[in-house]
C-alpha positions as CSV (number, residue, x, y, z in Angstrom):
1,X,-60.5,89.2,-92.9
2,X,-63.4,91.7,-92.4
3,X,-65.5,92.6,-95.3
4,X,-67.6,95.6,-96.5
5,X,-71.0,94.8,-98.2
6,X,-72.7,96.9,-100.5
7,X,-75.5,98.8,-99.3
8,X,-78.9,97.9,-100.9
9,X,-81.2,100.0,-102.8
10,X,-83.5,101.5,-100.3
11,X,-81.1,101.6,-97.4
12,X,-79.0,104.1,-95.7
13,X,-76.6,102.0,-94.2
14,X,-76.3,97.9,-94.4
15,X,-73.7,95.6,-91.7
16,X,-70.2,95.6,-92.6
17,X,-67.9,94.7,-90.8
18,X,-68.2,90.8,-89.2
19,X,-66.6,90.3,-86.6
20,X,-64.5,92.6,-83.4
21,X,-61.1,92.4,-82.6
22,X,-61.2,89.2,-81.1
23,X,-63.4,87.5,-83.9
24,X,-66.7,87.6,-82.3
25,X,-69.4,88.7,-84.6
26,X,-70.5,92.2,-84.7
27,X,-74.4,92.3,-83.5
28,X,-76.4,93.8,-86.0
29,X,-76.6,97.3,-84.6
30,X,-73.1,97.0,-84.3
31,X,-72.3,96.7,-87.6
32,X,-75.0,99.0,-88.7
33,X,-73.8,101.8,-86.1
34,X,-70.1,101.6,-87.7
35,X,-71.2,101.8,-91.4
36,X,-73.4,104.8,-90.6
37,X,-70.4,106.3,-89.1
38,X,-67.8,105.2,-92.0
39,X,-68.3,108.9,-93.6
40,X,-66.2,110.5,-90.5
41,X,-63.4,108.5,-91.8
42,X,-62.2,111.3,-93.7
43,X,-61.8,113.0,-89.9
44,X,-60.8,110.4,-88.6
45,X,-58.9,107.7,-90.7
46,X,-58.8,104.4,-88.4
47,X,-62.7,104.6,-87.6
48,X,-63.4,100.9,-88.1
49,X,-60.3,99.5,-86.1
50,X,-61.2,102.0,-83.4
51,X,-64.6,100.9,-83.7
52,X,-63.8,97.4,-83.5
53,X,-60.7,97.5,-80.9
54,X,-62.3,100.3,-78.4
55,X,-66.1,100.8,-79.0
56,X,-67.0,97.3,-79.4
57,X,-65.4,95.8,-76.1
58,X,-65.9,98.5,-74.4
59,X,-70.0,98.1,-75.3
60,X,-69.9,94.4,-73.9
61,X,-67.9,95.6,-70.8
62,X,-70.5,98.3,-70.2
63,X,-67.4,101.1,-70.3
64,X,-69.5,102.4,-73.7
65,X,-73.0,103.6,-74.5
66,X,-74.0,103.1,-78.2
67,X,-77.4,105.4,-79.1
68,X,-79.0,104.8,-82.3
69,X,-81.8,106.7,-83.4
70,X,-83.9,105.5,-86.7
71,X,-86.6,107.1,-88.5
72,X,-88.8,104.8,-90.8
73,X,-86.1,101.8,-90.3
74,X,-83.4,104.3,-91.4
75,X,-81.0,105.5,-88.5
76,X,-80.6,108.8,-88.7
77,X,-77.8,109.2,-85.5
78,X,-75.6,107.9,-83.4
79,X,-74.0,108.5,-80.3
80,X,-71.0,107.0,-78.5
81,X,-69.9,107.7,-74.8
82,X,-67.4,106.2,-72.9
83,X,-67.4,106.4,-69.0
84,X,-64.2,104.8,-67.4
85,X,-62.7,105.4,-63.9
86,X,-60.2,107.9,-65.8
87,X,-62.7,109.7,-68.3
88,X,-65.7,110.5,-68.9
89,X,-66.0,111.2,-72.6
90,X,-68.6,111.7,-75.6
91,X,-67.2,110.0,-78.4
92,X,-68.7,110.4,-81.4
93,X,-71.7,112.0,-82.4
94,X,-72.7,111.9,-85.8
95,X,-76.8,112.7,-87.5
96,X,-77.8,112.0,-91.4
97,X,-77.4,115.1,-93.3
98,X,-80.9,114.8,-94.4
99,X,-81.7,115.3,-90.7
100,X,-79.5,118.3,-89.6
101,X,-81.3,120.9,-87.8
102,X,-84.2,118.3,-86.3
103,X,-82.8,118.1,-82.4
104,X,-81.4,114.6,-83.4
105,X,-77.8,115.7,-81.8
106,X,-79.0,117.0,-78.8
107,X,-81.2,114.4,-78.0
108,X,-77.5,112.4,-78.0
109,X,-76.0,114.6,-76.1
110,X,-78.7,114.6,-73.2
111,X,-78.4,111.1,-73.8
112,X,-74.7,110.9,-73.7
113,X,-74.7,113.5,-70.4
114,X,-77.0,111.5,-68.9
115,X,-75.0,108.2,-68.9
116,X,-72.1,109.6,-68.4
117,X,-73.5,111.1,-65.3
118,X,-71.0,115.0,-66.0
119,X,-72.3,118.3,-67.5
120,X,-69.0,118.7,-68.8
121,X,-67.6,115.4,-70.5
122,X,-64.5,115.9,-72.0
123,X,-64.7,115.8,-75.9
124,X,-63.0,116.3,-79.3
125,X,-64.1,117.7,-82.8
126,X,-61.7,118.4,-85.9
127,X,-61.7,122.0,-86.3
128,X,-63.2,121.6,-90.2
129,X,-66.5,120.2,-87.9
130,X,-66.5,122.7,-85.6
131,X,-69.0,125.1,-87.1
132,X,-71.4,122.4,-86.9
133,X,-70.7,121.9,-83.2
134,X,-70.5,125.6,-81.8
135,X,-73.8,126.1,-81.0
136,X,-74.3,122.5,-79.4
137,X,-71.4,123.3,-77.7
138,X,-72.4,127.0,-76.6
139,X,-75.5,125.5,-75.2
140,X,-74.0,123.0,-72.8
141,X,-71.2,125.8,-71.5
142,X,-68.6,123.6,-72.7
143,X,-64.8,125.0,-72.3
144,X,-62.7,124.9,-75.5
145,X,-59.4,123.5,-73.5
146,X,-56.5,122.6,-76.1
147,X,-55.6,122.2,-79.7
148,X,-53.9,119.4,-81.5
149,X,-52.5,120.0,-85.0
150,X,-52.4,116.6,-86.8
151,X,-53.8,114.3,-84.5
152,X,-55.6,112.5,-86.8
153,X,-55.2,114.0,-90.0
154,X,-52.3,115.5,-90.8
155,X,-52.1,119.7,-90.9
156,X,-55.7,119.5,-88.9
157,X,-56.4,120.7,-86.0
158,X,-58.3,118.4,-82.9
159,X,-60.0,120.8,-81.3
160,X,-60.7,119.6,-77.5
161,X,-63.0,120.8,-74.8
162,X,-63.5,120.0,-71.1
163,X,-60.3,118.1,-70.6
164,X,-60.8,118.6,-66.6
165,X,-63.4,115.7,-67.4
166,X,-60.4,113.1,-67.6
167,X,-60.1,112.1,-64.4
């Protein structure tokens, strides 16, 4: 059974979860990317098990790109991408409140473009995150394709953009 620690004084985040779907630890920054990323759960309520059934396998089989930035041993952002034969996708993007505004999400998303090898990766936000994603979005001419009401949270909209990008 997976565990959550506590996380210490001092720290943003600490490991959490031990091991992936198949019972193989969690590396370090494994574990330390999905507790920084634990606050979207409210988005997006089966984070971990996604984490640990998608992103982590998907990391070892080079099908996923995991960027971490840290500031002063803190990470500050992180960045998931997924390029398969079928889609070419950015993930999850998600930057420390005490480091909005600092160019922290777009260096992930030049990141993420970059690996991904597409100006226009498909991606998803819930509409109550949009507002903090317009102008990311604006910049990179990203097309606003579809709406999902209750795909992850019920009576919420999934906002979705560049959906040509699945393949």
């Amino acid at each position: 059974m997976n565990t959550i620690s506590l996380v210490p004084p001092g720290h943003l985040y600490a490991p959490l979860f031990l091991s992936d779907s198949n019972g193989s630890p969690l590396t370090p920054a494994e574990s330390e990317a999905l507790a920084f990323l634990l606050p979207l759960s409210r988005d997006y309520p089966d984070l971990p098990n996604w984490f640990r059934l998608k992103v982590v396998p998907g990391l070892r089989a080079g099908t996923r790109k995991l960027i971490c930035i840290e500031r002063q041993a803190q990470l500050v952002a992180v960045g998931i991408g997924k390029y398969e034969d079928s889609e070419r996708k950015i993930c999850t993007v998600r930057v420390a409140p005490s480091h909005f505004g600092k160019g922290f999400g777009l260096r992930l998303f030049d990141s993420l473009l970059s690996w991904l090898d597409t100006d226009q990766p498909h991606l998803t936000v819930s509409e109550l995150k949009l507002p903090s994603f317009e102008r990311i979005f604006d910049r990179y001419g990203f097309r606003h394709t579809s709406s999902h009401i209750g795909r992850y949270v019920p009576g919420v909209a999934e906002v979705s953009y560049n959906e040509t990008a699945i393949l």
